[in-house]
N, C-alpha and C positions, 0 to 999 in steps of 0.2 A: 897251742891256742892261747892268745892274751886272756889275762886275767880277768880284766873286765866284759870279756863274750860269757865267760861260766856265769856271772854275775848276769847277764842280758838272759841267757839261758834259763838261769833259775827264778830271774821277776816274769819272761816269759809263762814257766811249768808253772808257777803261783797263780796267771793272770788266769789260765787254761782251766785249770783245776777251779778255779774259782767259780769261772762261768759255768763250768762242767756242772758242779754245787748249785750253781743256784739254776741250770736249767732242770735241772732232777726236780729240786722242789717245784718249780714250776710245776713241772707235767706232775705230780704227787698231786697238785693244788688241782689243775684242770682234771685228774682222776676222781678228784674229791667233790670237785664240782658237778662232775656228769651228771650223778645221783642228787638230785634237787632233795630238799628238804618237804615235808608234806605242805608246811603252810606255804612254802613257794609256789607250789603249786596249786591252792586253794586259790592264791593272791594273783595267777594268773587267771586262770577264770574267770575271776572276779573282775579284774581287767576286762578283758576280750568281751567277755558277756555283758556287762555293763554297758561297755560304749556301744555293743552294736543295739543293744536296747533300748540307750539315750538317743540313737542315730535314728531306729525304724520304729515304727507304731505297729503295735502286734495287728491290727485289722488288715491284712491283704489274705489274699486264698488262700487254699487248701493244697493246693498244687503242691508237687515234689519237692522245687526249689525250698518254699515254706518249712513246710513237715521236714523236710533232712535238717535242716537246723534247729527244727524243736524236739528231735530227738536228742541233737546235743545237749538242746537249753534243758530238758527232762533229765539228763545224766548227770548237767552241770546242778540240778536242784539238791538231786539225792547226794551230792556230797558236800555241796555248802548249805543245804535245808534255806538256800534262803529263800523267803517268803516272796519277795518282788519275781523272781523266775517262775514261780509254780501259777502266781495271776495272771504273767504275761503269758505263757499256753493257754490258763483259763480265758483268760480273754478272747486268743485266738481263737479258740474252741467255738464259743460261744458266737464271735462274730460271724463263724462256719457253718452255724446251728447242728454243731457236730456232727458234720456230714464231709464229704469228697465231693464228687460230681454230684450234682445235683438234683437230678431227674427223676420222678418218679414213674413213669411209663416204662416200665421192664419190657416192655414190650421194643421198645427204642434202646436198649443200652447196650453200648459197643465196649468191644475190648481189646482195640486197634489204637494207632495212637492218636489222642485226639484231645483239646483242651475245652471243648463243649460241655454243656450240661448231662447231655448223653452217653458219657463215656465214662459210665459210672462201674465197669469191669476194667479199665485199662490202671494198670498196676500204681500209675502216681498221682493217680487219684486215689489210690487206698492207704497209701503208709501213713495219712493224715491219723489213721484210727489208730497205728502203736501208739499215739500218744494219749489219744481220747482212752484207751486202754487204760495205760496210764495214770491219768487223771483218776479215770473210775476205779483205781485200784485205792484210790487215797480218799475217797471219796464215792463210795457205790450206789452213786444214783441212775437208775436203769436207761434213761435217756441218753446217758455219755455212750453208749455203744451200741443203744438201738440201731442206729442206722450201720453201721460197723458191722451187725448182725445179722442185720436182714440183707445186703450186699454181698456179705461172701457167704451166709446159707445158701443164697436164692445161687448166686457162679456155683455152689458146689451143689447142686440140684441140675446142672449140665452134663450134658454129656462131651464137652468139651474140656481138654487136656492142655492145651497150647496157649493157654495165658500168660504164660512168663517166658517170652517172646526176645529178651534184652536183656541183660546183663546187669542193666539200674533194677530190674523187677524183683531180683532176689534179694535186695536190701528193700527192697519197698513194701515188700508184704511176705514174705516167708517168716519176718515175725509177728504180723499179726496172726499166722494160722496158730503159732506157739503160743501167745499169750490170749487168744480168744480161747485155744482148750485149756489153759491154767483157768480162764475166769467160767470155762460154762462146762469142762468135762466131757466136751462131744469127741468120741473119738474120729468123728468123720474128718476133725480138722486138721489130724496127724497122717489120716488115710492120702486126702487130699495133697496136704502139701508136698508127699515123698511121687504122687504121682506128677504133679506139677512140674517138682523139680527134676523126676527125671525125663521130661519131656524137656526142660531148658538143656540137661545135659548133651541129650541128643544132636542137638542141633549149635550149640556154644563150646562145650567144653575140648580142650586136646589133651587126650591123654599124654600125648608123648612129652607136652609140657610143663602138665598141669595148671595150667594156665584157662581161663575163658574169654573168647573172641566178645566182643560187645554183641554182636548179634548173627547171624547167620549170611550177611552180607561180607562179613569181616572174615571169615574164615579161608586160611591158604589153602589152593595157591591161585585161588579166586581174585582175593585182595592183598598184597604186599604194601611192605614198608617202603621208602624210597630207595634203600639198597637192594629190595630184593628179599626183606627175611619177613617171617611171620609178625604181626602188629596186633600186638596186644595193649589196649589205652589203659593207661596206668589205670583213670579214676573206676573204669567198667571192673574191673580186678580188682579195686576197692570197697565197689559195693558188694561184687561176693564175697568175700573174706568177712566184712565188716557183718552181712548180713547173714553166713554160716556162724560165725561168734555168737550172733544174738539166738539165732535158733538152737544152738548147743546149751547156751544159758539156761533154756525154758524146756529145752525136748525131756522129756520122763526118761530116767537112765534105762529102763526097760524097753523102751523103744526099737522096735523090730530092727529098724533104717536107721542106728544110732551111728552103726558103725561106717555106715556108705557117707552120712554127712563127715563125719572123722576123716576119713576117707581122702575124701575131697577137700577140706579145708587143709587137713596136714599138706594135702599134694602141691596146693598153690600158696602155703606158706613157705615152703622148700624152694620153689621157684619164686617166689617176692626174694627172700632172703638172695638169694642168686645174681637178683637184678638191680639191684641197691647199687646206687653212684658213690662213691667216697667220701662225696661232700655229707651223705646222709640221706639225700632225697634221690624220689625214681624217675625218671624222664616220663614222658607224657606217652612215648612209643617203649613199653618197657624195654626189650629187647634190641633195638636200634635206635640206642641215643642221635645218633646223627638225625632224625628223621625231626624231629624237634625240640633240639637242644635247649638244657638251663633248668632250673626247678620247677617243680608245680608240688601244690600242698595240698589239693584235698586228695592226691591217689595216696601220698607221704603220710597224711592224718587218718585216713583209713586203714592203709596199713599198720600204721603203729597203732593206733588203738586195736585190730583183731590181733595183731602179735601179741601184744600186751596183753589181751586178752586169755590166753593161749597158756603163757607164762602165768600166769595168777591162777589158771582153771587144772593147771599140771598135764594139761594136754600139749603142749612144747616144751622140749626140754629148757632150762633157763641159761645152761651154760652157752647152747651153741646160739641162741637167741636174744638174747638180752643186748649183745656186743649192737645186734642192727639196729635194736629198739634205743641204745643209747647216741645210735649216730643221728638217726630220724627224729628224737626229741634235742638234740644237740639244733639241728636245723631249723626244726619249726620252732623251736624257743629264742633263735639267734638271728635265723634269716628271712625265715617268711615273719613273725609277729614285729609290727613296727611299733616306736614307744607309745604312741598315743591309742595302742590297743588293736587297731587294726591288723589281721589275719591277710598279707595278700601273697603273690605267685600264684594265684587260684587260676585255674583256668577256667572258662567262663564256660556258661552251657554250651552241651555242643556233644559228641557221639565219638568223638577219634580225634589221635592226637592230627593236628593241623600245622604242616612247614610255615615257618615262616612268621606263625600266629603270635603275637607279641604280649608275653606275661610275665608281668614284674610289680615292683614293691605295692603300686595302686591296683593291681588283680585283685578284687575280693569280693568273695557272693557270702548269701546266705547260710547255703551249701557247704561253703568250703569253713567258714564260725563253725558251723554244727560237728562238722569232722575234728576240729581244733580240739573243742568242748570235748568229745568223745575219748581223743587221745589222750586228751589232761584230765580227766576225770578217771580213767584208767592207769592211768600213770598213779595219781593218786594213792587207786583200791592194792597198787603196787607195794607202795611206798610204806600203805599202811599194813600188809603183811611180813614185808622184811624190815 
């Protein structure tokens, strides 16, 4: 071989080696980076929250869409304490006259789905009151929950079982039964909620999955995905995850049913973990990506917040958990939040994932902020124990 090839050879193995060197550090840097710093994370909330603050006037209803985002805006308070987020709930509060539906004729109140003043037992009309909870936790004036009070006294004076009907209902009020027995001591409201929920079971849950259908319509091999397999909508599976977290938070560890909610929430965090896309986020059909390809952020933000959850509670181990938790906040910090604070890929109200339905960087609800705020606020309580 001439002499000058060994020479080609050796500026080659230098050039090789070199990139080799600095792609190591790269990926060192991007390992380094996964792990956000706590004020980064303070700084994004403060972000997201902000502009959609400066964007919406806290006076619109009480309705679900509303209330899921001031659950976030409630999570995003207690870790920034800032004062502007805890007026804007009060405000909303206030503008609601701390109430959901509006009706006073019990005589008239349905708990079908309905967005009348009448339908003051239908579930998203109630998650208004985890906030007003809330509130009243920081502030105990007996008005903030009166009506909160007399709503789900007067439903659990039924002899009806079958109120949580959907998938959305078990984030919608499963923690208000938890945090109304933290504020009043009744045990009827732990009695309640474990009959409730296992009446949603019956009719949503797969065990072979562990996953939950959004509703009884949804169940195979009734309803199929467009190939043909079981259709599970990401966000429906968001709100149980997100809303067994919350009820594990509050449930008294004595708790007869402590271990059936465990249960259940390990079951269908085993199966999320499962269904995760590589990019980090879940398809909108968890189990048949093809049925509605590309990301969506509030089934991605609920998940990672009850994972996260889960990991900070010692009820998920961290090793085999964390790795999905870093790819899901790798995404919602990279691809759904756009710089000017906007949260989108949200997919828009609606019950199942939808072929064809078109969601991208301008997708963004209320809804899907509030999951945002949830995730990064949890991410935080992370941050701030390791």
């Amino acid at each position: 071989m001439p002499p000058y090839k060994h020479l080609l050879s050796a500026a080659f193995l230098a050039i090789v080696t070199g990139l080799l060197s600095a792609g190591c550090a790269t990926s060192n840097t991007h390992a380094k980076a996964a792990q956000p710093q706590k004020e980064e994370v303070v700084a994004l909330i403060t972000k997201v929250n902000d502009h959609w603050q400066a964007t919406h006037p806290p006076q619109v209803w009480s309705f679900w869409d509303a209330a899921a985002y001031q659950t976030g805006n409630m999570a995003a308070y207690a870790v920034t304490k800032n004062e502007k987020y805890r007026q804007y709930a009060e405000a909303w509060a206030e503008h609601n006259q701390w109430k959901g539906a509006t009706s006073d004729d019990k005589a008239t109140w349905k708990y079908k789905y309905g967005e009348t003043a009448d339908h003051v037992l239908f579930g998203d009309w109630q998650i208004c009151f985890q906030t007003y909870i809330d509130l009243y936790n920081l502030k105990p004036e007996p008005r903030r929950i009166a009506r909160a009070r007399e709503v789900m006294e007067y439903e659990m004076s039924t002899d009806r079982s079958d109120y949580w009907w959907w998938a959305d209902g078990l984030y919608m009020v499963m923690p208000v039964m938890t945090k109304l027995y933290k504020v009043t001591n009744n045990p009827q409201y732990l009695t309640k909620l474990h009959e409730y929920f296992s009446y949603a079971n019956s009719i949503m849950h797969d065990p072979e999955m562990g996953l939950y259908y959004r509703d009884a319509k949804y169940v195979y091999p009734q309803h199929k995905s467009v190939n043909g397999k079981k259709d599970f909508w990401a966000r429906g599976d968001g709100w149980v995850l997100a809303g067994l977290a919350k009820v594990l938070q509050d449930l008294p560890p004595d708790d007869p049913h402590r271990a059936d909610y465990l249960s259940k929430y390990r079951g269908l965090a085993a199966a999320i973990k499962q269904a995760q896309r590589p990019e980090g986020y879940w398809t909108r059909s968890l189990l048949d990506p093809e049925h509605a390809p590309g990301p969506e952020t509030s089934g991605t933000a609920f998940y990672t917040y009850g994972l996260l959850w889960g990991i900070n509670h010692g009820v998920l181990d961290k090793k085999d958990y964390l790795p999905t938790v870093q790819r899901a906040w790798h995404y919602l910090t990279t691809t759904a939040l756009q710089p000017d604070g906007t949260v989108g890929y949200v997919q828009p109200i609606g019950e199942k994932a939808i072929p064809g339905q078109v969601v991208d960087q301008n997708s963004t609800t209320n809804f899907g902020v509030g999951a945002f705020l949830l995730a990064a606020s949890e991410m935080y309580h992370y941050l701030d124990k390791n």
